[in-house]
C-alpha positions as CSV (number, residue, x, y, z in Angstrom):
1,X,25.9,105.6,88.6
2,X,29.6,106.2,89.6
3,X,30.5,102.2,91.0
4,X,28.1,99.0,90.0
5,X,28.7,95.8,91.5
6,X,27.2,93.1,89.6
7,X,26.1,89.5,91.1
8,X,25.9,86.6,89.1
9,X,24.3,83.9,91.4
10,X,22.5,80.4,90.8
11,X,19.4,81.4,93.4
12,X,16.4,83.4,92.3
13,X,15.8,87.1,93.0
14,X,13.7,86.9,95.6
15,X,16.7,84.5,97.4
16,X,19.3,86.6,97.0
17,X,17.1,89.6,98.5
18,X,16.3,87.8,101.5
19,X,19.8,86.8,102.4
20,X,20.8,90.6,102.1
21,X,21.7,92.8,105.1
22,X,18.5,94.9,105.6
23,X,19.2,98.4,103.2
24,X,21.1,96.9,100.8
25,X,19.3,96.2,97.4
26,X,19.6,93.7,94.5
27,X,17.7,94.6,91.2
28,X,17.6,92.4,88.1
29,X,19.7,93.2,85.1
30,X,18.1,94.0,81.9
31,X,17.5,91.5,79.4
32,X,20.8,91.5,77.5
33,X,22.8,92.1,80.6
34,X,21.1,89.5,81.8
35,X,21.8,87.4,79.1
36,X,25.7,88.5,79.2
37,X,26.5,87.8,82.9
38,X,24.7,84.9,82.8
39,X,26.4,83.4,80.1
40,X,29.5,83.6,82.5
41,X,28.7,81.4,85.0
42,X,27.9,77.8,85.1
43,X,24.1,76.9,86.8
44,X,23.6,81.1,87.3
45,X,20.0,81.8,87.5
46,X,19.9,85.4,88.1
47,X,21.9,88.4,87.5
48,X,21.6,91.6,89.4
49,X,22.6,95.0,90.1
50,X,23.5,95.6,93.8
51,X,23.0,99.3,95.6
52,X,23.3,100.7,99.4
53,X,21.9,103.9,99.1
54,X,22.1,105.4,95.3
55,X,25.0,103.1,93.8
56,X,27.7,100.5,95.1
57,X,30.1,102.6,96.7
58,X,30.1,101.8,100.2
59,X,29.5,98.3,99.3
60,X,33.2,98.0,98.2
61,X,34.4,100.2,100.4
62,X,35.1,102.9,97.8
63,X,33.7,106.1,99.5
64,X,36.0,108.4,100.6
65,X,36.0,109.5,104.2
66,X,35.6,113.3,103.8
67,X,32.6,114.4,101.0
68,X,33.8,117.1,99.2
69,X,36.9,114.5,98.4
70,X,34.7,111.9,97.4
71,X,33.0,113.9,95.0
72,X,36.0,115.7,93.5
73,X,37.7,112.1,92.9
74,X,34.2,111.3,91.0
75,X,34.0,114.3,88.9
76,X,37.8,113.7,88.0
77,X,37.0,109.8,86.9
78,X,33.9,111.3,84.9
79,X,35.7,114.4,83.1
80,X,38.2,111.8,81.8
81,X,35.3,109.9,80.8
82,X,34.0,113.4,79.2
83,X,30.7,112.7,81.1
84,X,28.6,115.9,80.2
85,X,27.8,118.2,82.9
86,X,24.1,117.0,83.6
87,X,24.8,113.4,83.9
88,X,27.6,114.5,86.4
89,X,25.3,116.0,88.4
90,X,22.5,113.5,87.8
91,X,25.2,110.6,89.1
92,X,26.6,112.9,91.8
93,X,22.7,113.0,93.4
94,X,22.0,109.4,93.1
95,X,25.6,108.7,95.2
96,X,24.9,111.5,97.8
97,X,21.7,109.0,98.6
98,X,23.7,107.2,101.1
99,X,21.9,103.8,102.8
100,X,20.9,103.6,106.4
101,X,23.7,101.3,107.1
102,X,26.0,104.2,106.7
103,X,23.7,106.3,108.2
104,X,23.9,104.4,111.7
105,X,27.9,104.3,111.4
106,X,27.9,100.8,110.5
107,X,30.9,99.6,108.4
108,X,28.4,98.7,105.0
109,X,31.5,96.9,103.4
110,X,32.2,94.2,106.0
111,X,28.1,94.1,106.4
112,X,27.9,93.3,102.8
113,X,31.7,90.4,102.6
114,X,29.8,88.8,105.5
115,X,26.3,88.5,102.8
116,X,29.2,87.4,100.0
117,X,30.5,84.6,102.1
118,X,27.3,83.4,104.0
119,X,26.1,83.1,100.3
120,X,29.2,81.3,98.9
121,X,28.1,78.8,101.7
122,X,24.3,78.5,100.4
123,X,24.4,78.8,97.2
124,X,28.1,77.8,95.8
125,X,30.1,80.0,93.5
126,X,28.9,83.0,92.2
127,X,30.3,85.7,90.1
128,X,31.1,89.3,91.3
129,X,32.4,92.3,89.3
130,X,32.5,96.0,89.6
131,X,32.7,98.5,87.4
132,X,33.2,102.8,87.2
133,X,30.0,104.2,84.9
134,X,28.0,106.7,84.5
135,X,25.6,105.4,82.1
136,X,23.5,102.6,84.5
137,X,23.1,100.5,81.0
138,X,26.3,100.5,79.4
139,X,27.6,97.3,79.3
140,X,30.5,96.3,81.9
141,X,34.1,95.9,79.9
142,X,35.6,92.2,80.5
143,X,38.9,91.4,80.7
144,X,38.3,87.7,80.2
145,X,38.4,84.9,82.8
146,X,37.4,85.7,86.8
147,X,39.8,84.4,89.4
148,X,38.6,82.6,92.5
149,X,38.3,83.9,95.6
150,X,37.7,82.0,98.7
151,X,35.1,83.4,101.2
152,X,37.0,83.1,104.0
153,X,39.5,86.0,102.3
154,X,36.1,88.4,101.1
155,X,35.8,88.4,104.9
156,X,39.1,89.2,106.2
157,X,39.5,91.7,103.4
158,X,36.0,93.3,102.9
159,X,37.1,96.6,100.4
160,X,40.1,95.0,98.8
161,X,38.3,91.5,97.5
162,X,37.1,92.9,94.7
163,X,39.0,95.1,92.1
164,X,37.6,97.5,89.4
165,X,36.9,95.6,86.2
166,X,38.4,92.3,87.5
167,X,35.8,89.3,87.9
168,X,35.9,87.4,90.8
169,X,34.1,84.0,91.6
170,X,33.5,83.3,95.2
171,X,33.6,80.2,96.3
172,X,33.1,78.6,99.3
């Protein structure tokens, strides 16, 4: 699954899907994920899994430029994971899927901060975090309280916002 961005957000599914840029994607949690990153947030109503493409890589601006790099940098993070081979290549196939954003040249990250802070201004806070895994269910490590994050500084900074395994709540 390589990087999963997680939303924690106080408006339904169907809200959040129809505020995102067109080819990005939001699916729900599963029940006990669900259950955890809800837990997290005051007045949260869903919590989702966001993808462009097969993961959340060019969401946060984590894909590298050239593809053979990319993927080498990937297979590194998962052999020190001791990922077995056929989940390797399982993952590597599902992040080759790349969104039709990217496709068109458009810059997916500051496509997707401009989502994060138009829905900081709907919907209040919400809760962010990304994580490196190759197992889609494993459950996200967390390092304890998120810091807050204004919206106006998701948008000036759209890949460096949001760190690996470091909650953030947006707010307005």
């Amino acid at each position: 699954m390589c990087y999963r961005l997680f939303l924690t957000s106080p408006l339904t599914l169907s809200e959040i899907r129809s505020m995102l840029p067109e080819g990005i994607t939001a699916d729900l949690l599963p029940p006990a994920l669900q259950r955890f990153f809800l837990s997290q947030l005051p007045r949260a109503r869903t919590a989702v899994a966001l993808r462009h493409g097969g993961c959340a890589c060019d969401l946060i601006g984590r894909r590298l430029p050239e593809r053979e790099d990319d993927e080498r940098a990937l297979r590194t993070r998962y052999r020190r994971q001791e990922v077995n081979r056929s989940d390797v290549v399982r993952v590597l196939e599902a992040h080759r899927k790349r969104g039709p954003m990217a496709d068109l040249g458009t810059d997916v990250a500051e496509a997707f901060a401009g989502f994060v802070a138009e829905h900081a201004r709907n919907a209040g806070p919400a809760l962010f975090l990304t994580d490196f895994a190759a197992d889609p269910n494993r459950e996200p490590g967390w390092p304890g309280g998120a810091r807050q994050v204004p919206a106006a500084a998701v948008r000036r900074d759209p890949a460096g916002w949001l760190q690996e395994d470091h909650p953030v709540v947006v707010v307005p």
